[in-house]
C-alpha positions as a Markdown table, in Angstrom:
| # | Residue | x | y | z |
|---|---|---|---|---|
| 1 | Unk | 0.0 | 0.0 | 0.0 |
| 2 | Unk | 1.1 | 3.4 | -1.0 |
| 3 | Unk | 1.1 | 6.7 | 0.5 |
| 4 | Unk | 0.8 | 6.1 | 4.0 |
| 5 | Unk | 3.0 | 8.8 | 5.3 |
| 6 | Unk | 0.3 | 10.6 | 5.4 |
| 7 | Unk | -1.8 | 8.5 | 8.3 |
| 8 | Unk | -3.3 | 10.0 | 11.0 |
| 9 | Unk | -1.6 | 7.5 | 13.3 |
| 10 | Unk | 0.6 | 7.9 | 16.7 |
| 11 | Unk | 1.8 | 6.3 | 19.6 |
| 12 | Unk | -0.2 | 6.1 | 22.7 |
| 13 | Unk | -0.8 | 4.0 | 26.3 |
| 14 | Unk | 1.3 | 0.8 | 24.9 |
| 15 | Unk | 0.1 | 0.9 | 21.6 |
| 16 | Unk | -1.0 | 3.4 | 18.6 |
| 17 | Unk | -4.2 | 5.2 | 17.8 |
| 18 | Unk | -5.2 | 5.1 | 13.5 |
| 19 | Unk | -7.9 | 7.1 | 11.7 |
| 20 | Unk | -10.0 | 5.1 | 9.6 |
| 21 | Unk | -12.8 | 6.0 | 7.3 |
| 22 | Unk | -15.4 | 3.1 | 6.6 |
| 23 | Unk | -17.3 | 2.6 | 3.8 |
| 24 | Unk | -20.8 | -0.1 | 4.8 |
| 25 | Unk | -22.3 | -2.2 | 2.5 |
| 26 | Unk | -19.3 | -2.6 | 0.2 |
| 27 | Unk | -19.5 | -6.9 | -1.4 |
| 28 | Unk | -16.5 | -7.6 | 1.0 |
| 29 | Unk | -14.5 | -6.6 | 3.8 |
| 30 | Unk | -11.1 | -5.0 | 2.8 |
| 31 | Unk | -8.6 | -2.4 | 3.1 |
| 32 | Unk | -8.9 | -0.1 | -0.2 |
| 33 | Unk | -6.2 | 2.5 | 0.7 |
| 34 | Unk | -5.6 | 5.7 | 2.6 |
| 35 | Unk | -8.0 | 8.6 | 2.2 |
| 36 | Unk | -6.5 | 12.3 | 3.6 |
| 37 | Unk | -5.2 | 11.3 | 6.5 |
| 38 | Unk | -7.5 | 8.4 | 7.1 |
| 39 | Unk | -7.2 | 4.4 | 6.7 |
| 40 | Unk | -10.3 | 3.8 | 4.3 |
| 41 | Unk | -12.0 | -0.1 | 5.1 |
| 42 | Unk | -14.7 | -0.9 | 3.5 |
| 43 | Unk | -17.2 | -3.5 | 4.7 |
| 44 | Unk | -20.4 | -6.1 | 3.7 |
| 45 | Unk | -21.7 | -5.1 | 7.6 |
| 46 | Unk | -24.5 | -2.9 | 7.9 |
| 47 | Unk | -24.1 | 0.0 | 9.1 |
| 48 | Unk | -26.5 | -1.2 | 12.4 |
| 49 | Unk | -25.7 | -2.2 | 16.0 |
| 50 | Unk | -22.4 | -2.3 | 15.9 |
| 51 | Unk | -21.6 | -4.7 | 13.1 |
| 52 | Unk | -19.5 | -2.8 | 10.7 |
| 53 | Unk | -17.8 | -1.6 | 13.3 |
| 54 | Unk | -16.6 | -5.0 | 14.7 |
| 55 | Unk | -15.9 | -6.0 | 10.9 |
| 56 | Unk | -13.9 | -3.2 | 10.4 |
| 57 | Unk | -11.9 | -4.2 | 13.6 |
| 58 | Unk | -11.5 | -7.4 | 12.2 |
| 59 | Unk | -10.3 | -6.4 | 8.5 |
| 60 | Unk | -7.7 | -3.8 | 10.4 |
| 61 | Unk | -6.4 | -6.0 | 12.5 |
| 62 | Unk | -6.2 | -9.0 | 9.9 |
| 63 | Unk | -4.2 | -6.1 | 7.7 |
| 64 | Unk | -1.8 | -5.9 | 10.4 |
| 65 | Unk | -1.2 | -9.5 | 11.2 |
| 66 | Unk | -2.6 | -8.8 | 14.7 |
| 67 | Unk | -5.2 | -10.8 | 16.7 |
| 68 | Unk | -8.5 | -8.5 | 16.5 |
| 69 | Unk | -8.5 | -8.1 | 20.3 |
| 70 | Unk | -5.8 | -5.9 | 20.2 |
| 71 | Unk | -7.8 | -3.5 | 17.9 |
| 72 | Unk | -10.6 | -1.5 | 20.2 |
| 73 | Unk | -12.6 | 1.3 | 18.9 |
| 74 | Unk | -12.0 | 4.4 | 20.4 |
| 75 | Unk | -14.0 | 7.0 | 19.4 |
| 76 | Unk | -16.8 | 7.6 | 16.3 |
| 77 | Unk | -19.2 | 4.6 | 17.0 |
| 78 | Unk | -22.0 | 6.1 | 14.9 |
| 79 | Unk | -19.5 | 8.0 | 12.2 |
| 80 | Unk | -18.0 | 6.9 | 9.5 |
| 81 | Unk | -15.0 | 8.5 | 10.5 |
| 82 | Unk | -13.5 | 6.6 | 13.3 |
| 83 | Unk | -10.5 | 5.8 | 15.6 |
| 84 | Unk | -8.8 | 2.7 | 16.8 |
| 85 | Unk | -6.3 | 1.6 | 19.5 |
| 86 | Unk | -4.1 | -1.0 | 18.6 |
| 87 | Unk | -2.0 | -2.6 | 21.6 |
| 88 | Unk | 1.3 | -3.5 | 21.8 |
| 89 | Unk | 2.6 | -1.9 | 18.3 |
| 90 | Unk | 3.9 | 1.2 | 17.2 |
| 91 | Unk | 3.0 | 3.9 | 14.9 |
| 92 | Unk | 6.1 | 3.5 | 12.7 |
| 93 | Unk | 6.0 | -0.6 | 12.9 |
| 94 | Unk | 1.8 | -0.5 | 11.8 |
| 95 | Unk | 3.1 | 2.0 | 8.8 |
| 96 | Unk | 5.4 | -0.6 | 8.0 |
| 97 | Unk | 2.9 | -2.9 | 8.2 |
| 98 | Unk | 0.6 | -1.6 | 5.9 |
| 99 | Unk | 3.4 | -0.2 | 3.0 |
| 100 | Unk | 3.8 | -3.9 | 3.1 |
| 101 | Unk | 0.4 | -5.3 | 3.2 |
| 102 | Unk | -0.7 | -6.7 | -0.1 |
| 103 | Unk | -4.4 | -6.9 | 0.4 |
| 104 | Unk | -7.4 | -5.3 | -2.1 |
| 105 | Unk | -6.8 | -1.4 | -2.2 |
């Protein structure tokens, strides 16, 4: 994935925080690229009690090679426009992680 240097993503309480826009009702769940300064995920989940949301937590952290516990919504239940904690990983190493990734974008 390209362009990532321009994430909203840092370091914070053992982990790192990422912006991430989601698109609902996509055909499948997937990582299509960076938007501004945002991750952009889109997802088959509705957009209703919480489902996209925990699909989009799964999709990030399946990007990242991380078990989806780690990945915890943090603010922007009801937005499109979202942010997640991820434990125990850096800001630099989840760039790295994503320039790498090789997923649909």
């Amino acid at each position: 994935m390209k362009n990532t240097a321009q994430l909203s993503i840092h370091d914070a309480d053992g982990g790192a925080v990422l912006t991430v826009k989601v698109v609902p009702g996509s055909s499948r769940d997937e990582v299509v690229g960076v938007l501004g300064e945002a991750l952009k995920i889109a997802t088959a989940s509705p957009a209703e009690h919480g489902k996209a949301n925990d699909a989009v937590r799964k999709t990030l952290a399946n990007a990242l090679g991380l078990n989806p516990r780690r990945v915890k919504l943090l603010s922007g239940p009801t937005s499109p426009r979202k942010k997640f904690h991820i434990t125990g990983i850096s800001a630099e190493e989840i760039r790295k992680r994503l320039c790498s990734y090789s997923g649909s974008y």
